[in-house]
C-alpha positions in Angstrom: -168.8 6.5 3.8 -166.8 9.0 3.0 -162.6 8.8 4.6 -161.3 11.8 3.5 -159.3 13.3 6.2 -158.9 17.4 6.5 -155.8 18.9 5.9 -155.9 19.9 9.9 -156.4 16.5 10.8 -153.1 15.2 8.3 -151.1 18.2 10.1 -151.9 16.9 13.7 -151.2 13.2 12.5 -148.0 13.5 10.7 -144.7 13.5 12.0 -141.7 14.4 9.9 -138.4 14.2 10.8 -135.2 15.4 9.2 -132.4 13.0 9.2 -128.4 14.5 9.0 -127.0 13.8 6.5 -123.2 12.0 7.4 -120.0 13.2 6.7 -117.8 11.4 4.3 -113.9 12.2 5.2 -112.3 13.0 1.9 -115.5 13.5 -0.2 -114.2 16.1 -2.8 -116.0 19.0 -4.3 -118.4 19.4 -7.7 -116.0 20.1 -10.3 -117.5 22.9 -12.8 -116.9 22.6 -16.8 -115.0 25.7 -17.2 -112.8 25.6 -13.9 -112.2 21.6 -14.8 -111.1 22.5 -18.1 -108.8 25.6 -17.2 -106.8 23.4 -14.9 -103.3 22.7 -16.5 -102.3 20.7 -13.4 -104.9 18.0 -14.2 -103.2 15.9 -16.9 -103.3 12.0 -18.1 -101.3 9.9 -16.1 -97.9 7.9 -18.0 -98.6 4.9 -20.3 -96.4 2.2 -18.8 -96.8 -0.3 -22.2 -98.2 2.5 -24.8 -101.7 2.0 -26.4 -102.3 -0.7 -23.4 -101.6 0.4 -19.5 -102.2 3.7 -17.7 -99.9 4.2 -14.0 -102.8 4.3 -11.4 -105.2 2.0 -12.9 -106.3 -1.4 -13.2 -106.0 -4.3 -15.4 -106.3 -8.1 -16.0 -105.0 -10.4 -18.3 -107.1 -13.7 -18.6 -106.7 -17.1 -20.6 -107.9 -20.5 -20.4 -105.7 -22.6 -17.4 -102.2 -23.4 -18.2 -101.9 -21.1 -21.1 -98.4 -19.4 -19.9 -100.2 -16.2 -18.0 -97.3 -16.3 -15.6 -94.6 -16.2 -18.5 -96.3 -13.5 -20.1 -96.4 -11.5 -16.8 -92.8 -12.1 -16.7 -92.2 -10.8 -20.0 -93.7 -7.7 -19.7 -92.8 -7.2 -16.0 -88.9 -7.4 -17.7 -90.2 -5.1 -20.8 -91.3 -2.9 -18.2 -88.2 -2.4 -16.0 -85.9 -2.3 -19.3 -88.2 -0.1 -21.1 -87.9 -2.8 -23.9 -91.1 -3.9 -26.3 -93.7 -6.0 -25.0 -95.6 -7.7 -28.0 -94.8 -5.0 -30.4 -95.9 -2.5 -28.2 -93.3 0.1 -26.0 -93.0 0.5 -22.7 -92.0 3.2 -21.0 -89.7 2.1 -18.3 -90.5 2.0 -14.9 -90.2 0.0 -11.2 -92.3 -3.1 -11.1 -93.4 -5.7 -8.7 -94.4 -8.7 -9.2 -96.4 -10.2 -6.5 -96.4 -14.0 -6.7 -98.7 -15.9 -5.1 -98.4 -19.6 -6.6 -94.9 -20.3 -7.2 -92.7 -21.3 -4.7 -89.3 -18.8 -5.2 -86.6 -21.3 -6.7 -89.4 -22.0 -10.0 -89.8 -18.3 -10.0 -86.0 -17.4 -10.6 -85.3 -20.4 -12.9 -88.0 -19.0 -15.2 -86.7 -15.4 -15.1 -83.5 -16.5 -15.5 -85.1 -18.7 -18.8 -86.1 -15.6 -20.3 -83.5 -13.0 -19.3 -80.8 -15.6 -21.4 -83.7 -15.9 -24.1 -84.4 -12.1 -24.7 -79.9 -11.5 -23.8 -80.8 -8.8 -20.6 -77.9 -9.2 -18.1 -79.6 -6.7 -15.5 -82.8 -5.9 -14.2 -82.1 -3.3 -11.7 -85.9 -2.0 -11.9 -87.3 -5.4 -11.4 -88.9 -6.7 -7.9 -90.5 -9.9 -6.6 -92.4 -10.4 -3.2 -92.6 -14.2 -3.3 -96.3 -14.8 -0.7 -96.9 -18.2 -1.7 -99.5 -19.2 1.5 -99.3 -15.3 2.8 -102.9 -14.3 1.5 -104.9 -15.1 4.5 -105.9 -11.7 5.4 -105.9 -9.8 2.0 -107.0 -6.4 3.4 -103.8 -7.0 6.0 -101.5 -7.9 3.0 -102.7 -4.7 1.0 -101.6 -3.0 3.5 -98.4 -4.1 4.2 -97.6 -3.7 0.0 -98.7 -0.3 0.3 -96.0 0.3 3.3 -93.6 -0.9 1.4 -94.4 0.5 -2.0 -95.6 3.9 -1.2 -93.6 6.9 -2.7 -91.0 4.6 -3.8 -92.0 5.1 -7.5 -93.5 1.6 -8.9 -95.4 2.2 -12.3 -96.6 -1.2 -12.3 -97.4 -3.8 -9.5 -98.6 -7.4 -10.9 -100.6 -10.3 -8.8 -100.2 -13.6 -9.9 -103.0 -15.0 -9.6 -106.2 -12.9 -8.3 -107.7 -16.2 -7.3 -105.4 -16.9 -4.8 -106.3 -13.7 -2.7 -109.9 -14.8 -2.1 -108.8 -17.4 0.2 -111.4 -19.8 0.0 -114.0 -17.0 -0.6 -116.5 -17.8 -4.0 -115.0 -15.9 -6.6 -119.2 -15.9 -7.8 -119.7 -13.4 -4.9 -120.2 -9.9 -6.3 -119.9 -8.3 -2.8 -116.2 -10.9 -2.5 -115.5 -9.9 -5.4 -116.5 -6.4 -5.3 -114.2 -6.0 -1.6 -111.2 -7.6 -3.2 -111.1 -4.8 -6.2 -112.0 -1.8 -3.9 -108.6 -3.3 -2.4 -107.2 -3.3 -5.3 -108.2 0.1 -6.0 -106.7 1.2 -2.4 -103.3 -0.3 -3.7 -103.8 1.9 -7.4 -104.4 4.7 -5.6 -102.2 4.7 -2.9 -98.7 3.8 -5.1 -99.8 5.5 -7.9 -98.9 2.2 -10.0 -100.8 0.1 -12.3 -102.0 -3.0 -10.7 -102.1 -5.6 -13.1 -103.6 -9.3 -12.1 -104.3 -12.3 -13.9 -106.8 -14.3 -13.6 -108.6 -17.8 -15.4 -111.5 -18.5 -17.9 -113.5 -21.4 -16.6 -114.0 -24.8 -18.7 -115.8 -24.6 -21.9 -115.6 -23.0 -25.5 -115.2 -19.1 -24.3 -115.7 -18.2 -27.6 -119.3 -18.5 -27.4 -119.4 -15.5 -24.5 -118.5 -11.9 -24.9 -115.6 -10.8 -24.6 -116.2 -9.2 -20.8 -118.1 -12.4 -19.9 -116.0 -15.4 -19.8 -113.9 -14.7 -17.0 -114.5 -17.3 -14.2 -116.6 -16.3 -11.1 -118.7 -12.6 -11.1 -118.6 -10.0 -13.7 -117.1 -7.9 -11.3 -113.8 -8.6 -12.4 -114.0 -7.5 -16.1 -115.9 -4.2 -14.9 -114.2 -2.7 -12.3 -110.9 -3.3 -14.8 -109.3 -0.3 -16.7 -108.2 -2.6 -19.3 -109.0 -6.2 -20.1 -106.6 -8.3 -22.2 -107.6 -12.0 -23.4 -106.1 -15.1 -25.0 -108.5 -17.3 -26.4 -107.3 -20.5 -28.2 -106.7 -20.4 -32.0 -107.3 -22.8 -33.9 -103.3 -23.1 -34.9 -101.6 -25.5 -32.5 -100.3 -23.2 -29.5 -101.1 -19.8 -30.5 -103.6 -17.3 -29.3 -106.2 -15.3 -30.6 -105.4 -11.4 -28.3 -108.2 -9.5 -27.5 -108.4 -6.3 -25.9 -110.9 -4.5 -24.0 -110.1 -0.6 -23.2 -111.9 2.2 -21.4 -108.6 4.8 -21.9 -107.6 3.8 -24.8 -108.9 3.6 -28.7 -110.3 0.5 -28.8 -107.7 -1.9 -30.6 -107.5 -4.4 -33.4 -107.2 -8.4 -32.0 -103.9 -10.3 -33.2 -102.2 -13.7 -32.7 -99.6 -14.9 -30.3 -97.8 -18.3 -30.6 -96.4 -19.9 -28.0 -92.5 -20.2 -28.6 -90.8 -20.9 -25.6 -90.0 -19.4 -23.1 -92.1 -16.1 -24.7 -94.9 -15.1 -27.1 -94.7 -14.1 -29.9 -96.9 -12.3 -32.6 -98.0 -14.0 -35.9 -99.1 -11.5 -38.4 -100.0 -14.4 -40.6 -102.8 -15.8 -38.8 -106.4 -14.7 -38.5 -107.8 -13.4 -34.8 -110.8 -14.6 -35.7 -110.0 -18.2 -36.6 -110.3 -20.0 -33.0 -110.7 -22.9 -31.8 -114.2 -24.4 -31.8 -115.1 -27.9 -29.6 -116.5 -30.3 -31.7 -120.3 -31.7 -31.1 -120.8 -34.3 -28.0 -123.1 -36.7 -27.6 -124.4 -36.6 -31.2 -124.4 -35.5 -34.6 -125.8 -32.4 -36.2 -128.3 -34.5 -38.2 -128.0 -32.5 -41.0 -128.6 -29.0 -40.2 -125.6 -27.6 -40.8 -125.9 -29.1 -45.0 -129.1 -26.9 -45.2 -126.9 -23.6 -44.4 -124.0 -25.0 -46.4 -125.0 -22.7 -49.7 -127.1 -19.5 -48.5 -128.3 -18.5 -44.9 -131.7 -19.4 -44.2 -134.7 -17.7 -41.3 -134.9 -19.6 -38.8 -138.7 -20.8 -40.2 -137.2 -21.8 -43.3 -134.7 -23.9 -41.3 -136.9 -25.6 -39.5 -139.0 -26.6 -42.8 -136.7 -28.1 -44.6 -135.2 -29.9 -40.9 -138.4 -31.5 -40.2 -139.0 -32.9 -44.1 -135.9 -34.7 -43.0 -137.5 -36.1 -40.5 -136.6 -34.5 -37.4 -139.0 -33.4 -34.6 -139.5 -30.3 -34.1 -137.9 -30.6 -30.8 -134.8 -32.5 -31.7 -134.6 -29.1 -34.1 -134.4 -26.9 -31.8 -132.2 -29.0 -29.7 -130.2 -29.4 -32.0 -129.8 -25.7 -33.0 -129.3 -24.8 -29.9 -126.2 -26.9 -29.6 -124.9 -25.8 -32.9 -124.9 -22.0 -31.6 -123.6 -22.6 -27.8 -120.7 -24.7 -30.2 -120.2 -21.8 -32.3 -121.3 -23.4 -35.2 -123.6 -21.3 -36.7 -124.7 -17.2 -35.8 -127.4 -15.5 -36.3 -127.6 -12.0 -37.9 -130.2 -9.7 -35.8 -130.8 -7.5 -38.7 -130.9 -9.8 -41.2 -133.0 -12.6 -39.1 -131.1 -15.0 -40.9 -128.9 -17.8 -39.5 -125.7 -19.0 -40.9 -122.5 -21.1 -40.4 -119.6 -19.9 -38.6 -117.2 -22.6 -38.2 -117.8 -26.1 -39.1 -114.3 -27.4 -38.2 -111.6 -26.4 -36.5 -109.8 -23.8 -38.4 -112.3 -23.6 -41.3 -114.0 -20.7 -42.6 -117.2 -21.7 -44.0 -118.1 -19.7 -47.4 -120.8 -17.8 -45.8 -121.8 -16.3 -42.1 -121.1 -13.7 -39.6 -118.0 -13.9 -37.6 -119.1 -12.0 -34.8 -120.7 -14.4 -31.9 -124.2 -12.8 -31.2 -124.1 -14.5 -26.7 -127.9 -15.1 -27.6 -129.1 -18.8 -26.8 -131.1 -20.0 -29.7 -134.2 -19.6 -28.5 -134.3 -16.0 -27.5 -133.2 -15.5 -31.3 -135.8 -15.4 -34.2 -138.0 -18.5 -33.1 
């Protein structure tokens, strides 16, 4: 039978409709090359700490819970407003507000007036708090109100301790809650011209076994919409920290340590970033893997030979392996196919293996 239909018979049928396209208030033009690049009035915004913070963008430092993020964000909230080094690095001095959200005000002065003595500054003229302990209901409300009060009066760099607290009882897992809550943040950028700086938490576990833009708790939303990303990840040297950095306006810069020496950090030239803390096996041990890799890397085939004329299954194997690379035990080279050791203890370079952690899970690598 045959269905064709003419084109007379499609033309009668068929209805099309044009829809208007809606107006967007604020919606600027296309930019050309040329015009883009003869524009002198279009220039980088200030560096509030150099190498590290633009004014007008967004950034988040993360650690592991009860690391010292607040002190830190002291620190450099004080470097900021006296122009002084932060971590080796200068500042170029500026207003700043710090928004806290978890302390209640009496902890908040004793631990500015801790480091003040520590680091001998007798004035902060430049240096605000808003102290909102329980005042985050209504986030988009609160953003609002900062902006009143901050607009034009010439902040370079707002901080919110912590971002967690402005979800108010939202899932930090929620893209779209997550999502809303940085577009505010971006209002806030935008509006004061200032850089909004926020801390936030890793979630339990080795972190170390994630990349770097992947181990801050709740959705990945966080780390991407940020200008600049700066982690501490635990070293394996009782109470310092391994500094990583992750930059889209910057040249991307080398890790370094911190040690915790109250009531700052301070660098350690002496240590190795890449010597962290690694969690120990649970449960069980690595029945003898780990001796195979000991003197040479091996493919994961050749592994698994000499594993099961030890007498392990060949499930118990891959278990097993598994656990070792979630653990940061051993890594596995993509070009090379071959596994090695990382870290067998804490603080202990093995003689052989890759340092960098691949995120794959064992079995989506070679076998």
């Amino acid at each position: 039978m045959n269905t064709s239909l003419s084109i007379a018979k499609v033309q009668t049928t068929t209805n099309f409709r044009l829809l208007t396209v809606p107006t967007i208030p604020g919606l600027p033009g296309i930019d050309n090359a040329n015009h883009l690049l003869a524009n002198q009035e279009i220039t980088l915004p200030p560096e509030v700490v150099n190498g590290l913070l633009h004014q007008g963008t967004k950034a988040v430092l993360a650690s592991s819970s009860k690391v010292g993020k607040t002190w830190i964000l002291l620190d450099l909230a004080l470097s900021v407003a006296t122009g002084s080094c932060f971590l080796g690095r200068q500042t170029q001095g500026g207003k700043v507000l710090f928004l806290n959200f978890e302390l209640p005000r009496a902890f908040i002065k004793s631990r500015l007036e801790v480091i003040m003595d520590h680091r001998q500054i007798t004035q902060a003229d430049d240096f605000n708090f808003w102290n909102l302990r329980g005042k985050t209901a209504d986030f988009e409300a609160l953003i609002a109100n900062i902006i009143k009060s901050t607009q034009g009066k010439g902040y370079s760099l707002i901080i919110l301790d912590p971002i967690y607290k402005a979800m108010n009882g939202k899932s930090e897992n929620s893209a779209a809650g997550v999502g809303a809550l940085c577009n505010q943040l971006e209002r806030l950028a935008e509006k004061t011209g200032a850089c909004i700086l926020f801390s936030h938490h890793f979630p339990k576990g080795n972190p170390k076994k994630k990349a770097a833009l992947d181990r801050l708790s709740g959705s990945g939303v966080y780390t991407r919409d940020a200008d600049s990303v700066i982690l501490l990840t635990e070293h394996a040297e009782p109470h310092c920290y391994t500094v990583e950095m992750v930059l889209r306006n910057f040249p991307q810069q080398s890790s370094f340590v911190v040690q915790w020496d109250y009531p700052v950090m301070v660098q350690r030239e002496d240590l190795d970033p890449e010597d962290v803390v690694i969690e120990e096996l649970e449960d069980e041990d690595d029945h003898g893997l780990l001796n195979i890799l000991e003197f040479r890397p091996h493919t994961t085939s050749e592994w698994e030979i000499k594993a099961l004329a030890l007498g392990l299954s060949r499930s118990t194997f891959f278990r097993v392996k598994r656990k070792l690379l979630d653990n940061g035990y051993v890594t596995f080279d993509f070009k090379t196919k071959l596994w090695s050791i990382l870290k067998v203890t804490r603080g202990e370079a093995a003689a052989t293996g890759d340092t960098t952690d691949t995120g794959e899970t064992g079995e989506t690598a070679e076998g």
